[in-house]
N, C-alpha and C positions, 0 to 999 in steps of 0.2 A: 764499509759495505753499504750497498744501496737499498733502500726498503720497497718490500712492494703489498699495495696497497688491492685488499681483494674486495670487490664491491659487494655488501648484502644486500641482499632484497626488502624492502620494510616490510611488516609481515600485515601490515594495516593497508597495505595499500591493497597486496592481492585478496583480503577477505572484501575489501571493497568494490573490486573487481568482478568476484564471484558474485557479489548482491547485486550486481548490475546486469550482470548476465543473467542469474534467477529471474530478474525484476525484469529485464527483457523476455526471457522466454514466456515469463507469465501470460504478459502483455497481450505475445502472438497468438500464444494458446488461445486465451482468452477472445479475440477477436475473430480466429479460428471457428469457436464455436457459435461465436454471436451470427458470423458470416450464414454456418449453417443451419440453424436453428428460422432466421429468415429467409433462408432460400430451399429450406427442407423441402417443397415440394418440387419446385422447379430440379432439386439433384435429383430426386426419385424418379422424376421425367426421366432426366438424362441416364440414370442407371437403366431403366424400363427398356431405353432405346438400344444401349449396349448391347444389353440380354436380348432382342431380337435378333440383332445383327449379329451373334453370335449362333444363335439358333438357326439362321439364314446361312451361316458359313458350313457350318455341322453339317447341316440337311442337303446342301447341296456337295457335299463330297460324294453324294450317290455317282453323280456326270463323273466324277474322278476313277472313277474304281472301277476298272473294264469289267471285272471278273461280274459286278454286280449289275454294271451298266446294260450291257450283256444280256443280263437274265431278265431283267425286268423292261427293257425299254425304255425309250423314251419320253413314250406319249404319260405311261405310268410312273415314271420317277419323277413326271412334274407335279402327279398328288401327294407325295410329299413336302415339296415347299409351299404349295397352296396351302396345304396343313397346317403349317407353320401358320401361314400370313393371316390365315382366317379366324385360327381358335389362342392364338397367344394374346391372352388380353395382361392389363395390368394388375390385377389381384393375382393370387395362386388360384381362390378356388373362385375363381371367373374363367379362368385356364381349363380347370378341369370338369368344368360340369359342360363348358363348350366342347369340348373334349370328346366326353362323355356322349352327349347328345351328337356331335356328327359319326362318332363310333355306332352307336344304334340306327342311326337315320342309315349310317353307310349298308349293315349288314340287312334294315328291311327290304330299303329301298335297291342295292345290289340283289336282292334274293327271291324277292318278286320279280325283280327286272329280269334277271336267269330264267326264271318259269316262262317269262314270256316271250324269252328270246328262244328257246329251246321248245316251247310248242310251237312256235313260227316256223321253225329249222324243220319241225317232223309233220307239220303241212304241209313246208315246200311250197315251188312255182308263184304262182301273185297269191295264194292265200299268204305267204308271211309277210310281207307288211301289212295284209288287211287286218292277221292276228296282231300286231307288234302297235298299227295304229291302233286297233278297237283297245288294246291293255293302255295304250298310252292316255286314251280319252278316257276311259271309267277309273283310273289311279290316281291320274292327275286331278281329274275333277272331284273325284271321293276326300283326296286328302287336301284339296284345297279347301273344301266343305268342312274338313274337322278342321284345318286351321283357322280359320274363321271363328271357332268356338273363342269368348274369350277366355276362357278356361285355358284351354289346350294355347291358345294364344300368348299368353301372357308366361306359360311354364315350359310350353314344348315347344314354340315355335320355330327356332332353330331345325330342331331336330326333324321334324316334318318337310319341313323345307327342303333339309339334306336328303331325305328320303326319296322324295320330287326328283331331287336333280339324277341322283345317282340310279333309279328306275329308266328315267329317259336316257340316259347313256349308256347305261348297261344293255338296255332292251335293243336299241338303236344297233349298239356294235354288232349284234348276234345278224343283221340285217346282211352284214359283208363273209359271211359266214365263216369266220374266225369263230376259237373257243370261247364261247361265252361264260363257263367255268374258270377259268385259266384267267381271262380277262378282268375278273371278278375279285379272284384269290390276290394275283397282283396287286391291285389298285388297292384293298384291304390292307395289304404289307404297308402298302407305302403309309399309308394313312395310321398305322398305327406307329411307322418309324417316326413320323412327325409328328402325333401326340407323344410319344415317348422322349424326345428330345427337349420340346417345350416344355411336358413336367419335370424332368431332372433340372434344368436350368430357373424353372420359375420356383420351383420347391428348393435348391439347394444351393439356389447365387442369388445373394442378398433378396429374399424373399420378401416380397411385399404380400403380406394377411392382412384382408379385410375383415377378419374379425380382430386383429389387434384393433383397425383404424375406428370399428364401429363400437368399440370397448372404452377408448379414451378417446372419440369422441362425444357418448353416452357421457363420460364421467367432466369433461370440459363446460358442455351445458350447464352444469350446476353453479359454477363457477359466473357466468356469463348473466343467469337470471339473480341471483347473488349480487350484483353488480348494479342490472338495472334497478331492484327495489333498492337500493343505496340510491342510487342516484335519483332516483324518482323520490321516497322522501325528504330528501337535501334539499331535492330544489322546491318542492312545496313548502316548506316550511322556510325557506331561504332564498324565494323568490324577486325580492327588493336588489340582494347582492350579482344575480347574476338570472338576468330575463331569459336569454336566448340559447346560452350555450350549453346549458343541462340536460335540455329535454331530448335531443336528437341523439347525444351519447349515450344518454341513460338506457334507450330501449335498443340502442342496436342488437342486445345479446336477444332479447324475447323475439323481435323480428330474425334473427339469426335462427333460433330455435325452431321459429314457423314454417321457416321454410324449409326444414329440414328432414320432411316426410319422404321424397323419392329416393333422396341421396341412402338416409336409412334403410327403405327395403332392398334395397341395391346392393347395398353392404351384408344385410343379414340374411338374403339368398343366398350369396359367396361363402358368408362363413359356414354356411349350414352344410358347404361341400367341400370345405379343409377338413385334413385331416389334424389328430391333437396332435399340437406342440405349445410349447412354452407353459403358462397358465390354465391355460385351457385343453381338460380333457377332452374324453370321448364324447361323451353325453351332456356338455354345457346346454344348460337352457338357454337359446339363443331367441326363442318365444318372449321372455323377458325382457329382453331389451327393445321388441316391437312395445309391450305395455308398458315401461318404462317409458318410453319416446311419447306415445300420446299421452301418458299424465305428464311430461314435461311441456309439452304444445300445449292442452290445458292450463296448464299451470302460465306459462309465459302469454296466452288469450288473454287470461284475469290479470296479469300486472298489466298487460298493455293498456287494457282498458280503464287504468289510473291516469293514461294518460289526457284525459279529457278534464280530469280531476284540478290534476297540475297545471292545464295550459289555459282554465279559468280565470278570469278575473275575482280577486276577493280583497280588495284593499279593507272595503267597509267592517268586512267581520276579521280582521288581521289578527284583535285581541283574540277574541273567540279558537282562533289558529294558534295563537302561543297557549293559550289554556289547555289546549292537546296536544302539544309539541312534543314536551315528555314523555308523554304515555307511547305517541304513536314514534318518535325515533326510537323507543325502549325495543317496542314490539320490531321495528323493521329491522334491529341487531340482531333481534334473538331471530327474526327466518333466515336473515344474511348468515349467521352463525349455522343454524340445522343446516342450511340449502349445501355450506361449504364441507360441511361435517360428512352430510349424506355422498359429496360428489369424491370427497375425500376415499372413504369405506371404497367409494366403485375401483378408484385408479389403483389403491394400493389391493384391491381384490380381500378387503379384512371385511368383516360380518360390522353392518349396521345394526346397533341396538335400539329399538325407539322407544321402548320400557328403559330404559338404563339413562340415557340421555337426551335423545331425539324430544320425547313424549314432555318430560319435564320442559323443556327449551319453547317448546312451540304452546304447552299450559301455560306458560308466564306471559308469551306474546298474546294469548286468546285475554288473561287478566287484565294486560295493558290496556288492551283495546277495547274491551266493556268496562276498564274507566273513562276510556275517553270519551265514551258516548252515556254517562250517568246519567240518568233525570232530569238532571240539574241543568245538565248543555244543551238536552235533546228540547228542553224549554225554548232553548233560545233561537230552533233553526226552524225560523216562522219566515221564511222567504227561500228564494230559490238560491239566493249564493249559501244559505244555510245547508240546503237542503246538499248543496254539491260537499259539503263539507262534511257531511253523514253520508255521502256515496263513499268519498275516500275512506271512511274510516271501513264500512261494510265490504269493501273490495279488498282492503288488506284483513276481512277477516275472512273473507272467502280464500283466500294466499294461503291462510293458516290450514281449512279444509284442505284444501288439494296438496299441500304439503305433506299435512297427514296422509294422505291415500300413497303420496310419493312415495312414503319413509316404510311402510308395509310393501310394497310392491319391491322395493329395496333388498327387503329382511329378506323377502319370498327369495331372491334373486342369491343373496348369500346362501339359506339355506340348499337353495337346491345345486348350485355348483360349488356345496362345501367350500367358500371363501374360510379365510384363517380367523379365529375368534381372539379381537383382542384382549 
């Protein structure tokens, strides 16, 4: 009889198979993420844009639907996709407080405009336009006068604007003596179908919150100034090894931070018109993270201002620089150390202690640094490269100050939106 012979599998080959496979899928993933994590902004463009054009598809199914088309007309289901095009920004609550304001501008400015179109109608003959022009000159000019406040400028100007427009239209139609009620009520509908649409889709399709972005941006700054005083004591004490290329990395975070006063109010208007979700309730004090932000700009003014420190000449007094070396890298750990601690507390939303940890960290950097300026040294800084040599130390004790005021301003900020107590 003949044999026959069955082939096994070796069992080493296929586990090695599988770890190559794992070890591939890793890989992807991994690159996957690296992909988006550097193009995070540009994908949120691309989504932003989706969600318009999707809201553009919605809105204009009005043209589709005889039965609707029909009732509302033409001229009025184009304020609907105007809706769209005009108040769909890229925050949610940039969405809604535009929203908001052409919804009020529409109902002053349509309901004056009715008064004027409807006393024009019950003069009749050439008094209605004389009526319909004299409302148009004293509204126009009165609200253009409050928009001009910078006050009203700066919070309502939208909304006034809309007001403008939708009085001259309204008032105008009543001229061809159509319903000026009816005309009104319409154009209202539409307006609100298209804020309706863009908040469902900006609230509930991958949602972009300006208060997330102005939250863990608040909490990144830390990180960033953290960075530059590292990089700012390295290279002063370290400046024979590397002349040129310290100083310009070191403060990109403080310059980052300076200039990031508009971007913030921008963000903390928006948040202040979401509504709660995630982390954030009802009632977050979003006031805090305006005072936060200037004690960071503060705070990132006086590191910068080291940069004068560092980019002096001191060959002569080098020794004089290693005799403070210790103290002042001790000190610039221990603010890198609070500065991360503090930005740490924000992101993960946990209560900063500055009696517990904070307080102690930044007493030891204030210790360091009135050693480094003992008696003994302050003897020796009888000339001006001395004397730059007591700026540096007196700037990073002013770091200490404003850190301090940081780390309170912090506390305030846990307590009052009940962050989690570690």
């Amino acid at each position: 009889m003949g044999s026959i012979v069955i082939p096994i599998p070796d069992g080493d080959q296929g586990f090695t198979h599988d770890i190559k496979q794992e070890k591939k899928f890793q890989a992807s993933l991994s690159s996957t993420i690296s992909f988006v994590q550097k193009n995070k902004d540009e994908i949120r463009k691309v989504i932003h844009a989706i969600k318009v054009g999707i809201a553009l598809v919605l809105v204009s199914l009005v043209y589709f639907v005889d039965t609707f088309y029909k009732e509302v007309g033409d001229d009025n289901a184009m304020w609907a996709i105007m809706t769209v095009v005009v108040i769909f920004e890229f925050h949610a609550g940039a969405t809604l407080s535009k929203g908001l304001y052409r919804g009020a501008g529409t109902v002053v400015g349509g309901g004056l405009g009715s008064l004027a179109a409807i006393l024009g109608q019950l003069v009749g003959g050439i008094g209605n336009p004389v009526v319909v022009g004299v409302s148009l000159f004293i509204f126009g000019g009165a609200a253009t006068y409050v928009r001009l406040n910078p006050n009203i400028k700066k919070k309502y100007d939208y909304g006034v604007m809309i007001s403008i427009l939708t009085f001259n239209l309204v008032s105008v139609s009543g001229l061809g003596g159509e319903s000026v009620i009816e005309i009104a009520r319409e154009r209202f509908l539409m307006i609100v179908l298209g804020f309706a649409i863009c908040i469902c889709i900006s609230f509930f399709v991958f949602p972009m919150w300006a208060s997330d972005e102005l939250h863990d941006s608040t909490a990144s700054k830390f990180e960033g100034l953290a960075s530059s005083i590292e990089g700012c004591v390295e290279k002063y004490f370290n400046e024979k090894e590397n002349q040129s290329a310290r100083p310009i990395a070191s403060f990109k975070g403080c310059i980052s931070v300076l200039n990031s006063k508009a971007k913030d109010e921008s963000l903390l208007k928006f948040a202040k018109w979401e509504p709660p979700h995630g982390k954030f309730g009802l009632s977050h004090p979003w006031e805090k993270y305006q005072k936060i932000g200037e004690t960071l700009r503060e705070l990132a003014a006086t590191i910068l201002s080291l940069e004068g420190s560092v980019n002096s000449p001191g060959e002569s007094l080098q020794a004089l620089k290693e005799s403070i070396k210790e103290p002042c890298e001790a000190a610039g750990s221990s603010l890198t150390r609070a500065l991360r601690e503090i930005g740490e507390s924000i992101m993960k939303t946990r209560r900063c202690q500055p009696g517990a940890s904070i307080a102690p960290t930044l007493k030891v950097a204030r210790q360091e640094l009135s050693q480094a300026m003992s008696p003994f040294k302050l003897g020796k800084l009888d000339n001006a490269e001395g004397f730059a040599i007591a700026c540096f130390v007196f700037t990073l004790m002013g770091v200490v100050e404003k850190l301090e005021d940081l780390s309170k301003e912090v506390e305030e900020l846990g307590e009052l939106a009940g962050f989690l107590q570690d």
